[in-house]
DSSP file (Angstrom, degrees, kcal/mol; ACC not computed):
  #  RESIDUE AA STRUCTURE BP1 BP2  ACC     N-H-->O    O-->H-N    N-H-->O    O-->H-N    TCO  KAPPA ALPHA  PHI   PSI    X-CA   Y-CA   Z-CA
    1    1 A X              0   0    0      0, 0.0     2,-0.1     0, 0.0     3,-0.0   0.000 360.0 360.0 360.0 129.6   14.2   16.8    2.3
    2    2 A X    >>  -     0   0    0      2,-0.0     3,-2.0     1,-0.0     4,-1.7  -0.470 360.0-109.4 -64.7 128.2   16.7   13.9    3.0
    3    3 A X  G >4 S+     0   0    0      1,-0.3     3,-2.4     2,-0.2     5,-0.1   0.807 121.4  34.5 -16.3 -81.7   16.1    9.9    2.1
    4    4 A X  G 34 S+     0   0    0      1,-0.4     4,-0.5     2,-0.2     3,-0.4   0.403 109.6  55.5 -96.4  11.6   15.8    9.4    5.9
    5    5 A X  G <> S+     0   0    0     -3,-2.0     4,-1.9     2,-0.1    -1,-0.4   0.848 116.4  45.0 -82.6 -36.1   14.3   12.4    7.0
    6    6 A X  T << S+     0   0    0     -3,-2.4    -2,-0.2    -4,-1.7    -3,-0.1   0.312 111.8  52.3 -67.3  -5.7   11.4   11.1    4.1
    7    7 A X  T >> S+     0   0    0     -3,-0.4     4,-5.0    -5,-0.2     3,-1.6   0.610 109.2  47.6-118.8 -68.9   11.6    7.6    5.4
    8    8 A X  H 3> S+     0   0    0     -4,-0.5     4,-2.4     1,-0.3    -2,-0.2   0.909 114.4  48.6 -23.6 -59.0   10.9    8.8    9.2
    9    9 A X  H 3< S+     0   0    0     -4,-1.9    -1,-0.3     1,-0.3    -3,-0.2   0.822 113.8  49.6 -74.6 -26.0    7.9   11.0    7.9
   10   10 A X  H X4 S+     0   0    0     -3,-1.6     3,-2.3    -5,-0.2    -1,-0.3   0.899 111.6  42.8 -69.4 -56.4    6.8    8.1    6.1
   11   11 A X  H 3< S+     0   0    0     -4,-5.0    -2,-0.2     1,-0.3    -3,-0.2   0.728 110.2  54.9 -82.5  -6.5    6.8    5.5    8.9
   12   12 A X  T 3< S+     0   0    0     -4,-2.4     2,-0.6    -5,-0.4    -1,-0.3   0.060  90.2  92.7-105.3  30.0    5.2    7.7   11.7
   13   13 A X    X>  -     0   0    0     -3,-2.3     3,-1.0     1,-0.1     4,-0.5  -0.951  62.2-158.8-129.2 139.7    2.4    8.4    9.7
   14   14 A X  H 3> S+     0   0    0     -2,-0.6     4,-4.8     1,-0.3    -1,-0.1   0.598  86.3  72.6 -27.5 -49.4   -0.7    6.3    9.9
   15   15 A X  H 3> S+     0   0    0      1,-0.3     4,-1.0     2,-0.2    -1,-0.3   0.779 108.3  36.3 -67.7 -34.1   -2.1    7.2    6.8
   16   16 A X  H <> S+     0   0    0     -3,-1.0     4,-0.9    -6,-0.3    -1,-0.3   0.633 114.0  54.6 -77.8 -10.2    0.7    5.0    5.1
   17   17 A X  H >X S+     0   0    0     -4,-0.5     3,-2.0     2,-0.2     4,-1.8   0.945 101.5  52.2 -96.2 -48.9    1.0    2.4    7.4
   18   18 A X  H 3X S+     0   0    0     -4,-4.8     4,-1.5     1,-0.3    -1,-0.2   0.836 112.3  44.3 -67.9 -23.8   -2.1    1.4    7.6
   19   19 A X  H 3X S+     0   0    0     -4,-1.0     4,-1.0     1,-0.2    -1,-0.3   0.824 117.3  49.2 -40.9 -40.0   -2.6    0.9    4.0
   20   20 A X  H <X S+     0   0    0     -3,-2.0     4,-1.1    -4,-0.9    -2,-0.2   0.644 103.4  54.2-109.3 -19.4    0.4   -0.5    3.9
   21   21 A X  H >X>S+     0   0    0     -4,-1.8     4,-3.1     1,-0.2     3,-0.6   0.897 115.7  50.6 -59.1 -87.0    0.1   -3.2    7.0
   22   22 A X  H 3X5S+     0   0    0     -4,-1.5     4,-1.1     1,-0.3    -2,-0.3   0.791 102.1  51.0 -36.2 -29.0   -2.9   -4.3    5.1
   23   23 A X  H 3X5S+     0   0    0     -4,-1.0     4,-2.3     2,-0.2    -1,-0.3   0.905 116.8  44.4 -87.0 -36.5   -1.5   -4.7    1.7
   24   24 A X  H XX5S+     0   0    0     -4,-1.1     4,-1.8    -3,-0.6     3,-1.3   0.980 107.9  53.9 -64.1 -48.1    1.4   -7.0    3.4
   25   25 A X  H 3<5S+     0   0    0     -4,-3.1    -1,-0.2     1,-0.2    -2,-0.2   0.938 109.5  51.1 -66.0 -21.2   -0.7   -8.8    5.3
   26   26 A X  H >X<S+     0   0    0     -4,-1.1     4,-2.3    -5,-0.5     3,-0.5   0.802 111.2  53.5 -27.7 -50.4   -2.7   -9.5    1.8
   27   27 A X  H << S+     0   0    0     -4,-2.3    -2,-0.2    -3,-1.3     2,-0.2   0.935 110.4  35.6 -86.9 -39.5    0.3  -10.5    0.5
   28   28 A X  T 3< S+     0   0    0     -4,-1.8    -1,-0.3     1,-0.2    -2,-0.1  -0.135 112.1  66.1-106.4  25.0    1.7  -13.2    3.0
   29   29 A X  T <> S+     0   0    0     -3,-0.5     4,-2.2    -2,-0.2     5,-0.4   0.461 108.7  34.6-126.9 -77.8   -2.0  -14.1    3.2
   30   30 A X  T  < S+     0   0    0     -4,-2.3    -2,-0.2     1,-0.2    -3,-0.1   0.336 116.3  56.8 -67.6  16.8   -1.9  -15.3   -0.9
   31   31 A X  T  > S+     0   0    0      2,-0.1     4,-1.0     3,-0.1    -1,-0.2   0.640 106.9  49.9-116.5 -48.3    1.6  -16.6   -0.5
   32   32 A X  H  > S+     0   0    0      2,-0.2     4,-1.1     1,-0.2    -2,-0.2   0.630 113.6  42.3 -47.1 -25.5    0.3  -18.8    2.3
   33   33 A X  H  X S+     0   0    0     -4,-2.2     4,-0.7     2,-0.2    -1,-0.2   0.832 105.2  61.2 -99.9 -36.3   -2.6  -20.2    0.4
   34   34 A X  H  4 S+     0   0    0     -5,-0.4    -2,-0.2     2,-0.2    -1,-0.2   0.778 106.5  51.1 -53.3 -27.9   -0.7  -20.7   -2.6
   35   35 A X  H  < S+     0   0    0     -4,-1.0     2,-0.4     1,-0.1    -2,-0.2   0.972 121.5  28.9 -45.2 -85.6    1.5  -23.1   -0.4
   36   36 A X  H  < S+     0   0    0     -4,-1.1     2,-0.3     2,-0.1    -2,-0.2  -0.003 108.0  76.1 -87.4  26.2   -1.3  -25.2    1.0
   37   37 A X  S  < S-     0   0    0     -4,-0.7     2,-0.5    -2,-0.4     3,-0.1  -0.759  93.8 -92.6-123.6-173.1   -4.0  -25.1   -1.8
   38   38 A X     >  -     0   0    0     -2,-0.3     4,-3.3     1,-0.1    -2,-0.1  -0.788  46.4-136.7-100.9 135.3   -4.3  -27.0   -5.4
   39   39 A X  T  4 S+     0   0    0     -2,-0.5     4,-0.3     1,-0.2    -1,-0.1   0.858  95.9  60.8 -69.5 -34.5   -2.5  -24.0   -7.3
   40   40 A X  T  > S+     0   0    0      1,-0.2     4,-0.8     2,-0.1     3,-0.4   0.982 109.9  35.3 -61.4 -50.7   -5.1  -24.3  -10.1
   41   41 A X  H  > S+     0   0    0      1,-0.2     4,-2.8     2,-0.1     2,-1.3   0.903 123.2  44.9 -74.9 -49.2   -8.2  -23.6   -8.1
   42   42 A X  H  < S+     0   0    0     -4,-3.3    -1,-0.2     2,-0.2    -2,-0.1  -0.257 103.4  59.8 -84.9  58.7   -6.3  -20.7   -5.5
   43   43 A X  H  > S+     0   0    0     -2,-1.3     4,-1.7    -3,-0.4    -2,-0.1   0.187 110.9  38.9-162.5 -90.2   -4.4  -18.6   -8.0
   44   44 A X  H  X S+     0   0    0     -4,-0.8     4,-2.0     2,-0.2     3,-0.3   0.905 118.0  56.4 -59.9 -45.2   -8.0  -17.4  -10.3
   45   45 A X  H >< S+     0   0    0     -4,-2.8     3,-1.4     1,-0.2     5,-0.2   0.486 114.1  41.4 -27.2-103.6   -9.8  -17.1   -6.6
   46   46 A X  H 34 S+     0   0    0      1,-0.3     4,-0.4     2,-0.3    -1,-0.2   0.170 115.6  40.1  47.9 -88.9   -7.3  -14.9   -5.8
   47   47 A X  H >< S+     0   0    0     -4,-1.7     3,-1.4    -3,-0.3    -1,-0.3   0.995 115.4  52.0 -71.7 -62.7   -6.8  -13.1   -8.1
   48   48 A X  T << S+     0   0    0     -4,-2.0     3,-0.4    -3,-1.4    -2,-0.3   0.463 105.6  50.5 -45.1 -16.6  -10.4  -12.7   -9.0
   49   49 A X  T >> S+     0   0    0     -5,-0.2     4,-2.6     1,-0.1     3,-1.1   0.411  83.8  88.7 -96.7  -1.2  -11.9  -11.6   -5.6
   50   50 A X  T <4 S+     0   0    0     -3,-1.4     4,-0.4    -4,-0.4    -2,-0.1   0.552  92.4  51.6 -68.0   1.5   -9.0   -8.8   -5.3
   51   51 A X  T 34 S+     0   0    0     -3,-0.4    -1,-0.3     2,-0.1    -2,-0.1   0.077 109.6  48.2-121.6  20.9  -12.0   -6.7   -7.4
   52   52 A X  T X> S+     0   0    0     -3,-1.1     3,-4.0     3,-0.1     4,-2.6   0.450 114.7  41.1 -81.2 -91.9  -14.3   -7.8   -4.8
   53   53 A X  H 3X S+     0   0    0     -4,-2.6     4,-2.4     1,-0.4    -2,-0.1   0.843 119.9  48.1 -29.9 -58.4  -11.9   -6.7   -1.8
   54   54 A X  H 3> S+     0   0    0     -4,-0.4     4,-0.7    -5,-0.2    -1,-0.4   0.830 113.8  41.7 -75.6 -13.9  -11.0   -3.5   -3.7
   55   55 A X  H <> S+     0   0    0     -3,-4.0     4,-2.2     2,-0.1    -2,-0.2   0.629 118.4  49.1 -66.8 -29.4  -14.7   -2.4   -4.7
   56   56 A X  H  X S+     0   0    0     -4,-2.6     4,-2.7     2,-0.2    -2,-0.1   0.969 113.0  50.3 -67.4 -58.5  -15.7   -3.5   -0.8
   57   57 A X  H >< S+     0   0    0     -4,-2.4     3,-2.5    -5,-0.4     2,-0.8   0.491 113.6  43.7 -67.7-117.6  -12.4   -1.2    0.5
   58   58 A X  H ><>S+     0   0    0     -4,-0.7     5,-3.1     1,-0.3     3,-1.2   0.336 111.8  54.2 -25.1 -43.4  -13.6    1.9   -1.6
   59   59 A X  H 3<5S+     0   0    0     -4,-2.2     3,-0.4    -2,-0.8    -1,-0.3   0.818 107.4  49.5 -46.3 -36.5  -17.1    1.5   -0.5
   60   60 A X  T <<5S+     0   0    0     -4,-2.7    -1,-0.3    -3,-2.5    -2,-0.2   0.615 108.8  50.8 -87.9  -6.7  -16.1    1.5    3.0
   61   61 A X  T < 5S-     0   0    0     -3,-1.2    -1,-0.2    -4,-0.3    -2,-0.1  -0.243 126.1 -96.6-129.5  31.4  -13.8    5.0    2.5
   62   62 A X  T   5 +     0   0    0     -3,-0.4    -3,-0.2     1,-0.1    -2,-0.1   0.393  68.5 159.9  77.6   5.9  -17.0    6.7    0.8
   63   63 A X      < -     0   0    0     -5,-3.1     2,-0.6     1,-0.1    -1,-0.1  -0.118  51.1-117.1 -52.5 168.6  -16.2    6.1   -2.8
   64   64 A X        +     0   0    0      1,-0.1    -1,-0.1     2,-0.0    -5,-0.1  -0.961  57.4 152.4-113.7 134.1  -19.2    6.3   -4.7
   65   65 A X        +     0   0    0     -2,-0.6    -1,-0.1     1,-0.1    -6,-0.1  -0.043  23.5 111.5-150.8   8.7  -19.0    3.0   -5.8
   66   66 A X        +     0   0    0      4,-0.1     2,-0.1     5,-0.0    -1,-0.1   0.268  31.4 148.2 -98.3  36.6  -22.9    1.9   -6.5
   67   67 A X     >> -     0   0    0      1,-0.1     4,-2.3    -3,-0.0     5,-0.6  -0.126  52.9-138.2 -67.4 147.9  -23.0    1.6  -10.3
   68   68 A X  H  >5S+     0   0    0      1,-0.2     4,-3.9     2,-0.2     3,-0.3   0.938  99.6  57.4 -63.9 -45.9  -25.4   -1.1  -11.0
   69   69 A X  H  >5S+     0   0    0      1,-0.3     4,-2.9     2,-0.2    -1,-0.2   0.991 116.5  38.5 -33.9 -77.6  -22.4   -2.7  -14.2
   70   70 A X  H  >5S+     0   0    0      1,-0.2     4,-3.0     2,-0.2    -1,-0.3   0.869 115.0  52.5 -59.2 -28.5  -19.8   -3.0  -11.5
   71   71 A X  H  X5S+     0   0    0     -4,-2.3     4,-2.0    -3,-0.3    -1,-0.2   0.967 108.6  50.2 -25.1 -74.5  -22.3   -4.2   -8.9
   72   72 A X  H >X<S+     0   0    0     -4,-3.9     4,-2.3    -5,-0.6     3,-1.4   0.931 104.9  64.7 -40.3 -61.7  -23.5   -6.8  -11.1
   73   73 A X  H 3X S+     0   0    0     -4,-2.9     4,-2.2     1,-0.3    -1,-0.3   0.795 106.0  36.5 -42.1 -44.3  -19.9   -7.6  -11.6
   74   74 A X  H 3X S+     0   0    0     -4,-3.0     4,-3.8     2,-0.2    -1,-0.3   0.955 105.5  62.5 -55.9 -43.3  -19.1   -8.7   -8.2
   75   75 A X  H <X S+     0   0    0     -4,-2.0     4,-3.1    -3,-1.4    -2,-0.2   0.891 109.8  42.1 -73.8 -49.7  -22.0  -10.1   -7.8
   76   76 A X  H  X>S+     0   0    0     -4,-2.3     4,-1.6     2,-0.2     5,-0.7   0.991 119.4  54.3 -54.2 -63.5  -20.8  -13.0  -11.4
   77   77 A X  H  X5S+     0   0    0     -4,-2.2     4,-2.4     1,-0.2     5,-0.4   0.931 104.9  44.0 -50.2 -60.4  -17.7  -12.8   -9.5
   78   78 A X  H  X5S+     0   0    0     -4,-3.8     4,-2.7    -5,-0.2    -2,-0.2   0.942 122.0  40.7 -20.7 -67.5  -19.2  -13.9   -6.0
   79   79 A X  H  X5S+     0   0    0     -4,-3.1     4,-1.3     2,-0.2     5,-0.3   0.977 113.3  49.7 -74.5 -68.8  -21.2  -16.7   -7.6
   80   80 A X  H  X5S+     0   0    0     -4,-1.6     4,-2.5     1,-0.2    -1,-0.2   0.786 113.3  49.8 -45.2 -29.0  -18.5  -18.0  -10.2
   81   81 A X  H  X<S+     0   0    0     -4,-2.4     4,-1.6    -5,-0.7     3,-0.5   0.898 117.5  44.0 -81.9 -53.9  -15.7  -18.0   -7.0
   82   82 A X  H  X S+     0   0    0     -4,-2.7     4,-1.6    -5,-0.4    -2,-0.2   0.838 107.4  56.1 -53.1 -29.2  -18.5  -20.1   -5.0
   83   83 A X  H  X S+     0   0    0     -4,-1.3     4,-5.2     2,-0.2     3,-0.4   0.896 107.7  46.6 -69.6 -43.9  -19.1  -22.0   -7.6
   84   84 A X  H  < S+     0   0    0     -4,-2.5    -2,-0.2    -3,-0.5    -1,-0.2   0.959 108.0  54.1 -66.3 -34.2  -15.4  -23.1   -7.9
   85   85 A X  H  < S+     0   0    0     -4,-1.6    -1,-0.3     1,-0.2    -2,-0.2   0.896 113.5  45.2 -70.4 -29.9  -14.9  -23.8   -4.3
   86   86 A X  H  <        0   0    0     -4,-1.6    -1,-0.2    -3,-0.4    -2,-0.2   0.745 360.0 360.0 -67.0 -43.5  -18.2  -26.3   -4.5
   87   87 A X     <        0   0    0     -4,-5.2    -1,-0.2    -5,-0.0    -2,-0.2   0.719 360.0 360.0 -75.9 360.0  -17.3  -28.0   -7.7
């Protein structure tokens, strides 16, 4: 198969795009708050609730994804990000 015959197959199929809309829009999402936040506090959100967002997104595409360790872990994560946005 040819580069652009591979690029074609690429871009008319859903299964990539949509991943792939979402991960940009992610990205220019944290590039925007890193602009208009205090860098100290939006940089660990960030970074830290992207194992929220990626436990949430496997949960929603049927992983099995209810182990009570990682649970918990979101759950520390959850509280510790709220906690920073409060103090």
């Amino acid at each position: 198969m040819r580069p652009s015959q591979q690029w074609t197959a690429l871009l008319t199929n859903w299964r990539y795009l949509v991943p792939l809309a979402l991960n940009l829009c992610g990205s220019a999402a944290f590039v925007k708050t890193l602009q208009e936040a205090d860098l100290a506090l939006a940089s660990p959100m960030v970074n830290s609730l992207t194992l929220a967002v990626t436990w949430l997104t496997g949960w929603l595409l049927g992983e099995n994804v209810t182990d009570a360790r990682t649970t918990t872990g979101i759950l520390l994560v959850g509280a510790g990000s709220f906690l920073c946005m409060t103090a």
